[in-house]
C-alpha positions as CSV (number, residue, x, y, z in Angstrom):
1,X,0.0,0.0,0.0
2,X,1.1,3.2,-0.9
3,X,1.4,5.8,2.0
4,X,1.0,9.4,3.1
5,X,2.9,10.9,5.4
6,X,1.4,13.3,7.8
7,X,3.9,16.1,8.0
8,X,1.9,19.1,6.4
9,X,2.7,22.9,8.3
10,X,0.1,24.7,6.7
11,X,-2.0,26.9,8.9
12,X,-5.6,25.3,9.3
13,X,-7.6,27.9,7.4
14,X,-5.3,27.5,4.6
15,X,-5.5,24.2,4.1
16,X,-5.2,22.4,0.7
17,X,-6.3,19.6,-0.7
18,X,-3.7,16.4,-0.4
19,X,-3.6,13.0,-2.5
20,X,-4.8,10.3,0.4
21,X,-3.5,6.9,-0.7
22,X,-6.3,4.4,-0.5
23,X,-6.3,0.2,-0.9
24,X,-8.2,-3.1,-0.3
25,X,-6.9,-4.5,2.3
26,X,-6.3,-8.0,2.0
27,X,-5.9,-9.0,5.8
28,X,-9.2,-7.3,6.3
29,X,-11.2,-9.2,3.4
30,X,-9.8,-12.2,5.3
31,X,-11.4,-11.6,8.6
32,X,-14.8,-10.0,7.4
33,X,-15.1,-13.2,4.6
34,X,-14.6,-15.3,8.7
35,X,-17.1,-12.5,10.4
36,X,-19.3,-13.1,7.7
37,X,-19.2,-17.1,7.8
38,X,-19.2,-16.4,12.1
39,X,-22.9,-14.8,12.0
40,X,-22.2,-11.6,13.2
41,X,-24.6,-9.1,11.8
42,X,-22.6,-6.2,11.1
43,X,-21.2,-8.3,8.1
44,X,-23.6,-10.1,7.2
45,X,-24.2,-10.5,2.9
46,X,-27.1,-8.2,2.8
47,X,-24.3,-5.5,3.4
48,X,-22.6,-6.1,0.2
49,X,-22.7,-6.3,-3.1
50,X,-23.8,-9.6,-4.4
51,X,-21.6,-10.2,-7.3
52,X,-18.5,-9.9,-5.0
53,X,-20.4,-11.8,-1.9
54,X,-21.5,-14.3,-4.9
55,X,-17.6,-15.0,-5.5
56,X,-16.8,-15.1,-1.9
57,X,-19.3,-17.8,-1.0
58,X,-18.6,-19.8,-3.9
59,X,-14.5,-19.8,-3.7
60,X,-14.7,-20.0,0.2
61,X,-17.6,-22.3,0.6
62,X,-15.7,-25.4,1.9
63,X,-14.7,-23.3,4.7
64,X,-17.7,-22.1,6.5
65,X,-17.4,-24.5,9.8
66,X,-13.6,-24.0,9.9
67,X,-11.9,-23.5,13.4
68,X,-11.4,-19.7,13.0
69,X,-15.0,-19.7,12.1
70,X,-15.7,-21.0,15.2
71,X,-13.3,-19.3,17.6
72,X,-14.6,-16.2,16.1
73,X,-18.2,-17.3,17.5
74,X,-16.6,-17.8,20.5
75,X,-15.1,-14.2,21.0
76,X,-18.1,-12.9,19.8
77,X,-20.1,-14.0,22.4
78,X,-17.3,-14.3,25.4
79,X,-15.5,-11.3,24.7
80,X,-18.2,-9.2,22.8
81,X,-15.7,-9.3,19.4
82,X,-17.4,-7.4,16.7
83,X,-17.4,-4.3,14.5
84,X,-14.2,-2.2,15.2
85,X,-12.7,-5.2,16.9
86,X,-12.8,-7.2,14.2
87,X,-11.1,-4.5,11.9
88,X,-8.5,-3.3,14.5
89,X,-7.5,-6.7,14.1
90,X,-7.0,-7.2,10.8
91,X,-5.1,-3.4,9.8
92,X,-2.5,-5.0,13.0
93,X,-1.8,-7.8,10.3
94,X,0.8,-8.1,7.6
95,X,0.4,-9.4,4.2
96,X,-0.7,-13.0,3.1
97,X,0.6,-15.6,3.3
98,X,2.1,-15.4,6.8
99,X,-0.1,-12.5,8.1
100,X,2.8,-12.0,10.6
101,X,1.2,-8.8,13.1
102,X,3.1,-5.6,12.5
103,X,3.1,-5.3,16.1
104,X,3.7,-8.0,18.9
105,X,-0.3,-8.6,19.7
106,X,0.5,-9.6,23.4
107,X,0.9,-7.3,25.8
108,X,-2.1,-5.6,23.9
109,X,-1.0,-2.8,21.4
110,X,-2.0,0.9,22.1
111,X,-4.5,1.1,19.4
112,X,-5.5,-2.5,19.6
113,X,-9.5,-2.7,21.1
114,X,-9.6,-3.6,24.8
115,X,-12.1,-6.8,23.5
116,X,-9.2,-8.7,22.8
117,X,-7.4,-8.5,26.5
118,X,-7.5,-11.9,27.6
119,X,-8.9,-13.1,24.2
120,X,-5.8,-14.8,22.7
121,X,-5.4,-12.5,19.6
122,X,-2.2,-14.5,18.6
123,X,-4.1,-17.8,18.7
124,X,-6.7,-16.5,16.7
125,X,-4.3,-15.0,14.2
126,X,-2.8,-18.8,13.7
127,X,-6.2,-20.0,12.8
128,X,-7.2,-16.9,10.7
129,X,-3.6,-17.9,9.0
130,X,-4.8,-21.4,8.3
131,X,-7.8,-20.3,7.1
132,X,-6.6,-18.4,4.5
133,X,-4.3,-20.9,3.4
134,X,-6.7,-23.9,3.1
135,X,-8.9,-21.4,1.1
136,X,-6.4,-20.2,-1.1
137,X,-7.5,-17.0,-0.7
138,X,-4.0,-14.8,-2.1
139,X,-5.7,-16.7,-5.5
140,X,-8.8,-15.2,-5.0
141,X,-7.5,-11.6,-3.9
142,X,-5.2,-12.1,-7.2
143,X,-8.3,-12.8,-9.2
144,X,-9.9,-9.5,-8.1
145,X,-7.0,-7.2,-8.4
146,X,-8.6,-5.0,-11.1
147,X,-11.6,-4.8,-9.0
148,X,-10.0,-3.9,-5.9
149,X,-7.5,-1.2,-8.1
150,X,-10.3,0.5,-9.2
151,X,-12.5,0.3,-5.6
152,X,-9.1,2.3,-4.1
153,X,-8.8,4.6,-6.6
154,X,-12.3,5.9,-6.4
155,X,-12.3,6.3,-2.1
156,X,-8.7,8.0,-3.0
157,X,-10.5,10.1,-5.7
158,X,-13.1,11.0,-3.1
159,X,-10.9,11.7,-0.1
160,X,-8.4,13.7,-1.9
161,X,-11.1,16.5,-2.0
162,X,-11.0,16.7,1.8
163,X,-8.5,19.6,3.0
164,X,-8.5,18.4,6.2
165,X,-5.0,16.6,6.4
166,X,-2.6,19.7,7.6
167,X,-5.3,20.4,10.0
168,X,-4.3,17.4,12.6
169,X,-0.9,17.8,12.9
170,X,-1.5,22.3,13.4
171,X,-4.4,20.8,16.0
172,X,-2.6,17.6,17.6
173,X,1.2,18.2,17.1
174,X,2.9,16.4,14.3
175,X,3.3,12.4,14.3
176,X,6.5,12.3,12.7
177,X,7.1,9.7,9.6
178,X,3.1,8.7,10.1
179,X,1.5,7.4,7.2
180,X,-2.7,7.6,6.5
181,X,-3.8,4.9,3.7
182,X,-7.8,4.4,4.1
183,X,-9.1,1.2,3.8
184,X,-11.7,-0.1,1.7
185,X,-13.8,-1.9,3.1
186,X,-15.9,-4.0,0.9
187,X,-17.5,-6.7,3.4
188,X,-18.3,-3.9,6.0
189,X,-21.6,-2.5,4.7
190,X,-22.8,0.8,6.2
191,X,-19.8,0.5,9.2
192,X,-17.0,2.8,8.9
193,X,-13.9,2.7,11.8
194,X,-11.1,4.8,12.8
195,X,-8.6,1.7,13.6
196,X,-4.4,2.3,13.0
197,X,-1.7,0.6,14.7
198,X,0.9,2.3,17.1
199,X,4.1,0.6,18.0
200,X,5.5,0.2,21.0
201,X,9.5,0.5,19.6
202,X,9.3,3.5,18.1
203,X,8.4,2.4,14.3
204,X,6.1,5.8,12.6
205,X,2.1,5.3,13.6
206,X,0.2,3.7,10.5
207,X,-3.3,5.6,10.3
208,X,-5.7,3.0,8.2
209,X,-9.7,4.2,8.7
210,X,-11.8,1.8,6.9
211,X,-14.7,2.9,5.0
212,X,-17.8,0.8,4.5
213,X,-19.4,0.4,1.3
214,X,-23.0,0.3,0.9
215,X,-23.4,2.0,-2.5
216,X,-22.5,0.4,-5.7
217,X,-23.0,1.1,-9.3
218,X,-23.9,-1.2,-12.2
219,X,-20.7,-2.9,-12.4
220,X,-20.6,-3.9,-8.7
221,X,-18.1,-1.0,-7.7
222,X,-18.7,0.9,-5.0
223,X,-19.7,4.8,-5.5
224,X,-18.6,7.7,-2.6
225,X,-20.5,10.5,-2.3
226,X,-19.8,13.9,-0.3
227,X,-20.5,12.3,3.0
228,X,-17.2,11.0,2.9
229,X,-15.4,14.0,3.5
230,X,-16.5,14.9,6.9
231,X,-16.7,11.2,8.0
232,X,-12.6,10.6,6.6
233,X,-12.0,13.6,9.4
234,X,-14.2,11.5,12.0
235,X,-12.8,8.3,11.3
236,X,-9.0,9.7,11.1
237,X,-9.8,11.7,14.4
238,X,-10.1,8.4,16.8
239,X,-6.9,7.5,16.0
240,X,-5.7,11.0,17.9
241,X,-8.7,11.2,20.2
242,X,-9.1,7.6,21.3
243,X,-5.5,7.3,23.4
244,X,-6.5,10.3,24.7
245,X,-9.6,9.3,26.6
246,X,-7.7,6.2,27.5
247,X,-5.0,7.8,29.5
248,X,-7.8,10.2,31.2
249,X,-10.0,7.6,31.6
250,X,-10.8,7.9,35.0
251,X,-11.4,11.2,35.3
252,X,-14.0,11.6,32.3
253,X,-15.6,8.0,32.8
254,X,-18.5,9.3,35.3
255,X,-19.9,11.8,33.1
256,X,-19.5,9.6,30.3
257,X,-21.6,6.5,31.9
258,X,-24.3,9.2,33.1
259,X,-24.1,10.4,29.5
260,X,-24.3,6.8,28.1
261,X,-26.9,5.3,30.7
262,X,-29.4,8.6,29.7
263,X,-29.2,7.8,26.0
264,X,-28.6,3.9,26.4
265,X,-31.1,2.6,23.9
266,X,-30.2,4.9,21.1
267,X,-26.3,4.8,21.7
268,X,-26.8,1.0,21.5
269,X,-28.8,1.3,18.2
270,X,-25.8,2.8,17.0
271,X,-23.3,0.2,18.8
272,X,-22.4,1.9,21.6
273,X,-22.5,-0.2,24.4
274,X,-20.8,1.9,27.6
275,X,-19.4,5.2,28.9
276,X,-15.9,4.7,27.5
277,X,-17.3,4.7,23.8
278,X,-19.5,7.6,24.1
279,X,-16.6,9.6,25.6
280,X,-14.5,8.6,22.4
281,X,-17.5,9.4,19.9
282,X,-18.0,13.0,22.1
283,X,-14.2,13.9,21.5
284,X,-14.4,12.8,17.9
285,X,-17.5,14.5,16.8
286,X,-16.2,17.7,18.6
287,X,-13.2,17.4,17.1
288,X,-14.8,16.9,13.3
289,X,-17.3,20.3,13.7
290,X,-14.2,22.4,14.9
291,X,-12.0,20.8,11.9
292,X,-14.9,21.7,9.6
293,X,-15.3,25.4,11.0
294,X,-11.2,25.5,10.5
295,X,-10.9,24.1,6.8
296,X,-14.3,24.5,5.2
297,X,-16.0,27.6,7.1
298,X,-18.8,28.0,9.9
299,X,-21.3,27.0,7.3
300,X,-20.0,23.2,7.2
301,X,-19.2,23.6,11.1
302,X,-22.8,24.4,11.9
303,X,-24.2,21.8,9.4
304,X,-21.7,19.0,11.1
305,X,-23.0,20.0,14.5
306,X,-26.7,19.7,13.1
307,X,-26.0,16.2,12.3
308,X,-24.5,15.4,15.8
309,X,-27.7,16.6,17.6
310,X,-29.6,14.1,15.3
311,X,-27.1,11.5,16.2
312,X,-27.8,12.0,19.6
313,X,-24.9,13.6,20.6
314,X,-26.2,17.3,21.0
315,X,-23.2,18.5,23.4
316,X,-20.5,17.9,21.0
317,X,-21.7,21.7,19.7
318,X,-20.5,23.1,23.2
319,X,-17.9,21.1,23.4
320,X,-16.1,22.6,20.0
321,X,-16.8,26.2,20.9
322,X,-15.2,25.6,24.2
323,X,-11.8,23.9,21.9
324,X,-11.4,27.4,19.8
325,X,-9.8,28.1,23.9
326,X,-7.5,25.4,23.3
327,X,-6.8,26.5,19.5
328,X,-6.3,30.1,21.0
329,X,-3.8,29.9,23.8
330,X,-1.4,27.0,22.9
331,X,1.1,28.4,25.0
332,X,-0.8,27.7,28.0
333,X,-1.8,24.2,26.2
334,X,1.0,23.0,24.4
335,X,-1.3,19.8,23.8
336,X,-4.3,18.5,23.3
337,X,-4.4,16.3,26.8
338,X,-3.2,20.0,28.8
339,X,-6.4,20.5,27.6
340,X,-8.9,17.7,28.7
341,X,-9.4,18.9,32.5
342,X,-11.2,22.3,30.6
343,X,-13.2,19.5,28.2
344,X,-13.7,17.3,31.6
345,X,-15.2,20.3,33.4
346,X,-17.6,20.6,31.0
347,X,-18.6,17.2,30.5
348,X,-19.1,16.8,33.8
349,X,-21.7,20.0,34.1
350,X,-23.4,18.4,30.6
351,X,-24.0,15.1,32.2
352,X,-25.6,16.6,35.5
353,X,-28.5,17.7,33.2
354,X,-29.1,14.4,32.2
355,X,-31.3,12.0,34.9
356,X,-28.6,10.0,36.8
357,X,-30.2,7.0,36.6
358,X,-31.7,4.9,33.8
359,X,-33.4,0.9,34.5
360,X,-31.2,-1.5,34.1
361,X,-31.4,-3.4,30.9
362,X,-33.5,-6.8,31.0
363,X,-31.6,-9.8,31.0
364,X,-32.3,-13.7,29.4
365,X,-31.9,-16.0,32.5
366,X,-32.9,-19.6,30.9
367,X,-34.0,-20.6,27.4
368,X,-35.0,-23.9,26.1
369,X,-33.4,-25.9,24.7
370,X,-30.4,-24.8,26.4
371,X,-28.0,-21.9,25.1
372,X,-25.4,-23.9,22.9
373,X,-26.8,-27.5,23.3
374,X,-26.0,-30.1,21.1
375,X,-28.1,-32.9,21.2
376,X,-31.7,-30.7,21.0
377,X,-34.4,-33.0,19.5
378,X,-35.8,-32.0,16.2
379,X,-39.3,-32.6,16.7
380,X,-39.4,-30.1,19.5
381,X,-42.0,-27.8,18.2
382,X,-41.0,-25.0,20.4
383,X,-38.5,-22.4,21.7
384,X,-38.8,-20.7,25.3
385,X,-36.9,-17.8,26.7
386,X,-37.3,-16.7,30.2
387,X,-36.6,-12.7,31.2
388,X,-36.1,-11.5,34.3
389,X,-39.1,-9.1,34.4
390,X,-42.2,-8.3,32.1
391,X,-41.7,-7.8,28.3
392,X,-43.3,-5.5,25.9
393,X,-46.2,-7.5,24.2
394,X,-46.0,-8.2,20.5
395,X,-42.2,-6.8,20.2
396,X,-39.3,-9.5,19.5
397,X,-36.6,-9.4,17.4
398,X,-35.1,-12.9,16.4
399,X,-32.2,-11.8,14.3
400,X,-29.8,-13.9,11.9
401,X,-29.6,-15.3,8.4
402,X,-32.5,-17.2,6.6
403,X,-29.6,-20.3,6.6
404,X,-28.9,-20.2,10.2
405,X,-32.6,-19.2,12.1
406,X,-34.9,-21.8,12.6
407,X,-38.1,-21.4,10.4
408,X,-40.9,-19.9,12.4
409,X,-44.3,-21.0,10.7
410,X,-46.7,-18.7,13.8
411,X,-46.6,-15.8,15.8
412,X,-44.6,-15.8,18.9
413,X,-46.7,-15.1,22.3
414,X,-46.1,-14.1,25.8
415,X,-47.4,-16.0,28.8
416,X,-49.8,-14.1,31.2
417,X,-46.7,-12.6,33.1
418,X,-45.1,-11.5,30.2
419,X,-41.7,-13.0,31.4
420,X,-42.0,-16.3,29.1
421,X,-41.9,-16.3,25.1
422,X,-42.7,-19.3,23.1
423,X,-41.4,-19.2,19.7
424,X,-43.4,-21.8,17.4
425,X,-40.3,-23.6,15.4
426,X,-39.7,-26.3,12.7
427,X,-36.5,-28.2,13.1
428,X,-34.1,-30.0,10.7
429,X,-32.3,-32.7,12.0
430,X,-28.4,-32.6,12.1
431,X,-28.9,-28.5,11.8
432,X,-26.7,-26.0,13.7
433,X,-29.1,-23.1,14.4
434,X,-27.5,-19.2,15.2
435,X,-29.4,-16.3,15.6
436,X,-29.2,-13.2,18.1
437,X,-32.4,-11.8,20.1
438,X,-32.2,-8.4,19.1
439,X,-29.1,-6.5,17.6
440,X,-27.3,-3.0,17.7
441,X,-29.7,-1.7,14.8
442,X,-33.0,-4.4,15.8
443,X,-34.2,-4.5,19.6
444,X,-37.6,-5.3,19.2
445,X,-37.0,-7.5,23.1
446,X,-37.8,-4.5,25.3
447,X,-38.8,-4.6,28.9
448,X,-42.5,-3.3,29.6
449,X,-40.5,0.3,30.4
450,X,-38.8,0.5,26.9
451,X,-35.8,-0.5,28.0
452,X,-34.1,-3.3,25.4
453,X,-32.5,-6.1,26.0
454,X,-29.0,-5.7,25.2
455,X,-27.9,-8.2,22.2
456,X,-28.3,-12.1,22.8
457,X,-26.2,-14.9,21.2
458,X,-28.2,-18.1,20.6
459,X,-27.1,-21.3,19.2
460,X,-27.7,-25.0,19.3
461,X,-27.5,-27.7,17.4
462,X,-30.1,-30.7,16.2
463,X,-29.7,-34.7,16.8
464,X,-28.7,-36.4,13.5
465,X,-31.1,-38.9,11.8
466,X,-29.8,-42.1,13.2
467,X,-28.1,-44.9,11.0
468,X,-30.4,-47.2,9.5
């Protein structure tokens, strides 16, 4: 992949455009085409194109049960590995065949999520490795070179018009020998995410955003519109924002979880799921008006902080004013975290307007057959799930491919306390069934307050037809 280096002086307001070096990332293809085959809904085939997805599942088909498949299920649901996760991962890789890390993967790398502590990212890597080996996948990545060359060159196309680049290092400081290539990220539908590697012995940061595609022509290429342009400066601000809420963490975490547990069910709709990330979205989407009011004029500042109040996060408005302080008086702070007890301050008075509490989400505490079982019968008619309190009537949402959910021929229904849901179901025997109760985007399960039940991995598996 070609790179950029991040070593502009320009002033803000004079800004120019820059070439930004874009590519298909073939380590990345690699895990989504495993995400994909894992279940997990983010990328999921209805979020591609299905030419390409067509190609995938016929070239990889052999492959769908293999062990990184299945490892993958297993971080998913005991480590809560998904979106960004997955694609922090993968831009930590090196090139195929050995897809050595770039960085050593344990202790946990700066940028790498905090899913994977504990979560064996280097045996994982092994069976990702094996993966694409038994599935020949450089072939198939070699097969699609001309499609991937001209995917990259349109998100470079588009990206280039941004004059956002000098702006980061006259806002953040300089990152000396950086480089920015954004990713294209053909498997990851709608989801865009502001992953890079930093290393730990002094190698220059690599700043790799990937950018979803969910737009494609008539050829099966994907098409960028202007969005793009203020989402390449949110994407490219977590890698400066992010390690900064890390190392002040503990003093901005309470008004983050006050501001999270107010808005839980939408930030969750959006994949959100605690404090921490809503204080890294905050300092992002403050950071992106204040870089629009800088390069593009108050016009585009005003319209980004528009869009942030209809993405629920209406404070990022004050939050941007209070940074032209920062931007004004760098002497008294010479960085960015100088800065963060001003920006904690005013976090804290934000969240104090918001109710302190929220109910608790509702929890599943027993389903039938059991979570994960492997010997279910399949003339069982039925599925239960037990909640821990009263549901909203006539709400559900039993999420997962047509493949993988069990076919539901009538309406689900409640028992008089609300607390019990029978799902009629037809079985097949020797059938591994996965589905989720509700997802970041689908959370139909709601207790009788509104308040949805956070996102539910089901599985289990059917008795085979015995011999004879």
């Amino acid at each position: 992949m070609l790179a950029l280096a991040l070593c502009a002086t320009a002033a803000p307001s004079h800004a120019q455009a820059t070439v930004v070096a874009a590519a298909v990332h073939e380590p990345l293809e690699v895990l989504c085409i495993v995400a994909r085959f894992a279940g997990l809904e983010e990328y999921q085939p209805h979020r591609t194109h299905p030419a390409y997805g067509a190609k995938i599942e016929a070239h990889f088909a052999a492959l769908k049960d293999h062990a990184a498949v299945q490892r993958l299920r297993t971080l998913r649901r005991e480590h809560g590995i998904s979106y960004d996760a997955v694609a922090g991962l993968a831009v930590h890789l090196g090139p195929l065949p050995d897809l050595e890390p770039r960085t050593p993967l344990a202790p946990r790398p700066p940028m790498l999520d905090a899913r994977w502590d504990g979560a064996d990212a280097e045996g994982f890597v092994a069976l990702l490795r094996d993966f694409a080996t038994a599935g020949a996948a450089a072939s198939f990545f070699a097969s699609q070179r001309d499609f991937y060359a001209e995917a990259a060159r349109r998100l470079s196309a588009k990206l280039s018009e941004s004059k956002a680049l000098p702006w980061f290092d006259a806002f953040f400081g300089a990152r000396a020998g950086a480089s920015c290539t954004a990713i294209v990220g053909l498997l990851c539908g709608g989801h865009n995410y502001g992953v890079s590697v930093q290393h730990t012995d002094g190698k220059p940061d690599a700043l790799l955003p990937v950018f979803g595609c969910w737009r494609f022509d008539g050829d099966g290429l994907p098409t960028f519109g202007p969005e793009m342009l203020p989402l390449f400066v949110h994407e490219l601000c977590h890698s400066y924002t992010n390690p900064v809420v890390e190392r002040h963490l503990e003093r901005l975490q309470p008004a983050g979880d006050r501001l999270f547990a107010a808005k839980a069910t939408v930030m969750r709709r959006q994949a959100y799921g605690n404090g921490r990330t809503v204080l890294c979205e905050t300092f992002v989407r403050a950071c992106v008006i204040r870089c629009l009011g800088d390069t593009e004029g108050t016009a585009a500042a005003r319209k980004q902080a528009a869009q942030e109040a209809r993405n629920h996060f209406p404070w990022t408005a004050e939050l941007a004013s209070l940074l032209l302080e920062y931007q004004g008086d760098r002497a008294k702070y010479p960085t960015f975290d100088d800065f963060v007890p001003r920006l904690a301050s005013a976090l804290d008075t934000i969240a104090a307007q918001f109710p302190a509490e929220v109910a608790p989400a509702p929890r599943l505490v027993a389903m039938t057959p059991a979570n994960g079982a492997s010997d279910v019968d399949p003339q069982a008619t039925s599925l239960t799930f037990t909640f821990d309190r009263p549901m909203r009537d006539q709400s559900w949402s039993i999420v997962g491919g047509k493949a993988d959910t069990p076919e539901i021929p009538g309406a689900p229904s409640y028992d008089a306390t609300r607390k019990i849901l029978s799902v009629p179901v037809r079985l097949a025997p020797g059938r591994t069934y996965r589905f989720r109760l509700n997802s970041p985007d689908k959370q139909g399960f709601q207790a009788a307050d509104g308040t949805p039940l956070a996102p539910v991995e089901v599985s289990f598996t059917t008795r085979a037809p015995s011999a004879g």
